[in-house]
C-alpha positions as CSV (number, residue, x, y, z in Angstrom):
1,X,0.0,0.0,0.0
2,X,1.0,3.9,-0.8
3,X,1.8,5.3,2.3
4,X,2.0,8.6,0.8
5,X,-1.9,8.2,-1.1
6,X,-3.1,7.3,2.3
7,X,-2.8,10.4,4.0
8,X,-5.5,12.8,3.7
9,X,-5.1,16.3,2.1
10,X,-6.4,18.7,4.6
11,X,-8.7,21.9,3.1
12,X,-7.2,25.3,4.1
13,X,-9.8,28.2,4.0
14,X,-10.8,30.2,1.4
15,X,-10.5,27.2,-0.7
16,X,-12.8,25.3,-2.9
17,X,-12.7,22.2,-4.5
18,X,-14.6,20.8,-8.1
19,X,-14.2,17.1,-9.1
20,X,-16.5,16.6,-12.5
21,X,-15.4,14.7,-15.3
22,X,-12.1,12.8,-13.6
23,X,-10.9,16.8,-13.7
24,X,-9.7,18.2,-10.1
25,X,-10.4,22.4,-9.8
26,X,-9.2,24.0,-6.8
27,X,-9.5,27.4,-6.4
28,X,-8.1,29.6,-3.4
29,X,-6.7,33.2,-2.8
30,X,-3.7,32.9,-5.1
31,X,-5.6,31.9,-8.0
32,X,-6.9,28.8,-9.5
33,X,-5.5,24.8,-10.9
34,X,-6.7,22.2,-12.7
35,X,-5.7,18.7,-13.3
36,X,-6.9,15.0,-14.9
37,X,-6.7,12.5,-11.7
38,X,-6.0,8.8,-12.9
39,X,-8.7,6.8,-13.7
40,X,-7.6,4.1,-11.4
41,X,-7.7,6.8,-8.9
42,X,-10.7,7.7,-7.0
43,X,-11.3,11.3,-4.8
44,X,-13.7,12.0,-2.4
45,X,-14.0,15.7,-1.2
46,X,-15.3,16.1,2.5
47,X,-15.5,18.8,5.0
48,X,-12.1,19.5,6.0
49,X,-10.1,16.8,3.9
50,X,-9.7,15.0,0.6
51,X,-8.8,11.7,-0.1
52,X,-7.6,9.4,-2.3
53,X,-8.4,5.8,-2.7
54,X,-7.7,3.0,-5.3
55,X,-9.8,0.8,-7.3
56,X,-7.4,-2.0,-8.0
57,X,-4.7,-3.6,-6.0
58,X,-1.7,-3.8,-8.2
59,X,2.0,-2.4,-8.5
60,X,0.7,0.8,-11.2
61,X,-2.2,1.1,-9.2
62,X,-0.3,1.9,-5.8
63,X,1.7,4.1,-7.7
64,X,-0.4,6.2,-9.0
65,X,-2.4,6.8,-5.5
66,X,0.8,8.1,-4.1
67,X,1.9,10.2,-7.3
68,X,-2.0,11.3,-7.6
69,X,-2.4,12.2,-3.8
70,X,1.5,14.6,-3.9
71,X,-0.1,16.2,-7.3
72,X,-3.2,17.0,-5.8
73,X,-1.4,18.4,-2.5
74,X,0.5,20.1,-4.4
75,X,-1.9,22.1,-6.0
76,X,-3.8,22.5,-2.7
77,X,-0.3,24.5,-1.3
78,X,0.0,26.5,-4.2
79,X,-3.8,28.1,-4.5
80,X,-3.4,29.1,-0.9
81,X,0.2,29.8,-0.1
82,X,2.0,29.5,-3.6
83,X,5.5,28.3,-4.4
84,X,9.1,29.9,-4.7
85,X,12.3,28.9,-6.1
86,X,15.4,31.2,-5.4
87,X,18.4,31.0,-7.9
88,X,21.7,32.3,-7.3
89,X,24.5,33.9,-10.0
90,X,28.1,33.7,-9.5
91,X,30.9,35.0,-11.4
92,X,32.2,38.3,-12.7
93,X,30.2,40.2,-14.8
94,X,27.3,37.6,-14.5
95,X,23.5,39.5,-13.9
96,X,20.4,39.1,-14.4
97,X,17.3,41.7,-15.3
98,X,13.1,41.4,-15.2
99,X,12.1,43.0,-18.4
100,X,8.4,42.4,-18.5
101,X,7.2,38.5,-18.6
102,X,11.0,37.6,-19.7
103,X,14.5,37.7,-17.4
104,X,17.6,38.8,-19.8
105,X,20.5,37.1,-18.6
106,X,24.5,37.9,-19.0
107,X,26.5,34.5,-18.2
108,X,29.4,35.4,-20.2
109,X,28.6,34.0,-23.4
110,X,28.9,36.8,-26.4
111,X,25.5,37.2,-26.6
112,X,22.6,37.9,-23.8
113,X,20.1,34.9,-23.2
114,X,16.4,35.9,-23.1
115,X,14.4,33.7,-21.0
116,X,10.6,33.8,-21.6
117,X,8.8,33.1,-18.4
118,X,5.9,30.4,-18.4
119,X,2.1,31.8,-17.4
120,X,1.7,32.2,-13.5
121,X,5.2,32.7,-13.1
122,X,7.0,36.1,-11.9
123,X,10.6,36.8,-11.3
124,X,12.2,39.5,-9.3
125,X,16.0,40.4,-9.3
126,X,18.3,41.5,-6.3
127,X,21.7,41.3,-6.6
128,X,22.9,38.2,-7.5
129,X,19.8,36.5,-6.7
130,X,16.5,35.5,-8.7
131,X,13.8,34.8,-7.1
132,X,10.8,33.1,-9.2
133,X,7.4,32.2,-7.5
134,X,4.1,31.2,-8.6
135,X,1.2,28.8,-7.8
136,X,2.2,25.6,-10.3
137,X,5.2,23.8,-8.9
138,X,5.3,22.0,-11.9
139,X,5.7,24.7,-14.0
140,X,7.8,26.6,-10.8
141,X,10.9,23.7,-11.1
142,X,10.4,23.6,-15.0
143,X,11.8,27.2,-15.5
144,X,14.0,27.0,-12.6
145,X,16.1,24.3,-14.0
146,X,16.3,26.0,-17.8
147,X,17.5,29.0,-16.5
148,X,20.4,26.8,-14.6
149,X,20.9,24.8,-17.6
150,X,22.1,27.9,-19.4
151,X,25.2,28.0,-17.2
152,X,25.3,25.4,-14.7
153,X,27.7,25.7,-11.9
154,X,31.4,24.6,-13.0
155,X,32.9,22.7,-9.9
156,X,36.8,24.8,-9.8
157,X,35.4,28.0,-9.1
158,X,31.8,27.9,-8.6
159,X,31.2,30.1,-11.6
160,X,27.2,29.8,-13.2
161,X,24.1,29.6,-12.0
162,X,23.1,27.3,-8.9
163,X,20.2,26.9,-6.4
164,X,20.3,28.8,-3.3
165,X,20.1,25.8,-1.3
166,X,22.5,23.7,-3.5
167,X,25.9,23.1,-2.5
168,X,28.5,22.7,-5.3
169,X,31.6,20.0,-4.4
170,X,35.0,21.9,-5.3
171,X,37.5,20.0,-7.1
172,X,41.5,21.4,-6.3
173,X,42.7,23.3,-9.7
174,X,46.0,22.0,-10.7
175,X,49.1,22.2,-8.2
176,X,52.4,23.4,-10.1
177,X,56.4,21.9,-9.1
């Protein structure tokens, strides 16, 4: 059994749930999701919880409770408190700026990098920092991880673009007579 899918999802307030059609809406202050849930995968909304439960006992089965019930929490945390990523840029001469719906970035290539930002996702700028947030984790990781992949972090100096919380593991540069 998914020990994950059989935990409940509890209902913060101001937030409102629709299941019609095998299609999950859940609308809260931040702003509104929608997703398909399995079809081996069955939700019951109550009171002040949701859960999940399966119709077949098999390998697949179980594992789509668990991946079902993490979506669907998922989307429950970013209606009503919403997600943020936080990269960080290192290296001289490296920056980053917000123009608009797109983040222009200078990584030391010969040529800037625009980066289009997905719907429901906003950027801001400090320093050497970018900080992108929005209600779609999914979508949240998606364009965290191509901005990184434009530079990733080289391991000799630390140069590129990392995660704040990431730690990079130095190599020693080459030792001389």
């Amino acid at each position: 059994m998914s020990r994950v899918g059989k935990k409940p999802i509890p209902k913060p307030e101001k937030t409102e749930f629709t299941f019609a059609d095998r299609v999950l809406t859940v609308k809260g202050p931040k702003g509104q999701l929608s997703r398909p849930i399995h079809p081996d995968v069955d939700l019951t909304i109550e009171d002040d919880h949701i859960r999940l439960s399966i119709r077949r006992n098999d390998k697949k089965t179980k594992a789509q409770w668990g991946t079902a019930r993490a979506l669907v929490a998922n989307m429950v945390t970013g209606v009503s408190q919403g997600f943020e990523r936080v990269l960080e840029i290192n290296g001289i001469g490296y920056r980053a700026e917000v123009k608009g719906n797109s983040i222009d970035l200078n990584l030391g290539f010969s040529h800037p990098i625009r980066f289009d930002l997905p719907d429901g996702i906003s950027a801001q700028v400090e320093k050497n920092t970018i900080r992108l947030s929005g209600i779609d984790k999914e979508k949240l990781g998606f364009a965290a991880s191509s901005i990184r992949k434009f530079r990733p972090p080289e391991p000799y100096k630390g140069k590129g673009v990392k995660y704040a919380e990431e730690y990079i593991v130095r190599k020693a540069g080459k030792t001389g007579k």
